[in-house]
C-alpha positions in Angstrom: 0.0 0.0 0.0 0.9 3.1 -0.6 0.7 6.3 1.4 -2.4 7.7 -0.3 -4.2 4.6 0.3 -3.2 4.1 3.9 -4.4 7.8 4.7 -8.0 6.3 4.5 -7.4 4.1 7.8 -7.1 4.8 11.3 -3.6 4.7 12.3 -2.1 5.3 16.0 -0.5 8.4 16.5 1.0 10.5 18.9 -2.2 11.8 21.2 -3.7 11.9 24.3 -5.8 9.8 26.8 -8.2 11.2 28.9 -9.7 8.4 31.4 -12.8 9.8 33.5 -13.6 7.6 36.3 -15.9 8.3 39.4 -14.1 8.6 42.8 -14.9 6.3 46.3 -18.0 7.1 47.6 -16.7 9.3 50.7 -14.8 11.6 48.4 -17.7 12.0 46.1 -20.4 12.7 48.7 -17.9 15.2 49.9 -17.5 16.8 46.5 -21.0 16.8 45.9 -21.4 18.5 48.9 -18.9 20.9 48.6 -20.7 22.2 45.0 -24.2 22.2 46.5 -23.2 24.1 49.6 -21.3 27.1 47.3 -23.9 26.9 45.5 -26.8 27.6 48.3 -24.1 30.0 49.3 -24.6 32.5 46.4 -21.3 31.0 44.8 -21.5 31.5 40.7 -22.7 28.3 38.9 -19.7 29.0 36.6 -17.3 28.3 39.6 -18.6 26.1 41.4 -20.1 22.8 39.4 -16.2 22.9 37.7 -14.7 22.6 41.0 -17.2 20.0 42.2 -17.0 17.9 39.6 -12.9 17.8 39.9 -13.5 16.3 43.4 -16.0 14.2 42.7 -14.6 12.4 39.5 -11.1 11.3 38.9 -9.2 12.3 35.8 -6.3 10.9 34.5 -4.7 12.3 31.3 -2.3 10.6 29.7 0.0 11.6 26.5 1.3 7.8 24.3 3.0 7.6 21.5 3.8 5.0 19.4 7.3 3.1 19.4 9.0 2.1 16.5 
């Protein structure tokens, strides 16, 4: 094959992984918690669902890239 035909496929290259995961259960009651309380508090909506939801869920970025 040449390279105009393999341009048609899906081939690995050099990216990024982002794995989103939900944390324990104590963590994520607290996080929940945390963003409902700033936001009976007057907090901006803007602010404060971001930063709850970086407590409550777990994210692991992860930059690969193929070996020759």
């Amino acid at each position: 094959m040449n390279r105009a035909q393999l341009e048609g496929f899906m081939v690995p290259r050099v990216g990024v992984t982002v794995d989103i995961h939900p944390r324990d259960l104590p963590i994520a009651l607290i996080g929940t918690a945390g963003g409902a309380l700033a936001l009976w508090a007057d907090a901006p909506a803007e602010i404060a669902v971001p930063v709850a939801l970086l407590i409550v869920l777990d994210l692991r970025i992860r930059r690969w890239s193929r070996r020759a």
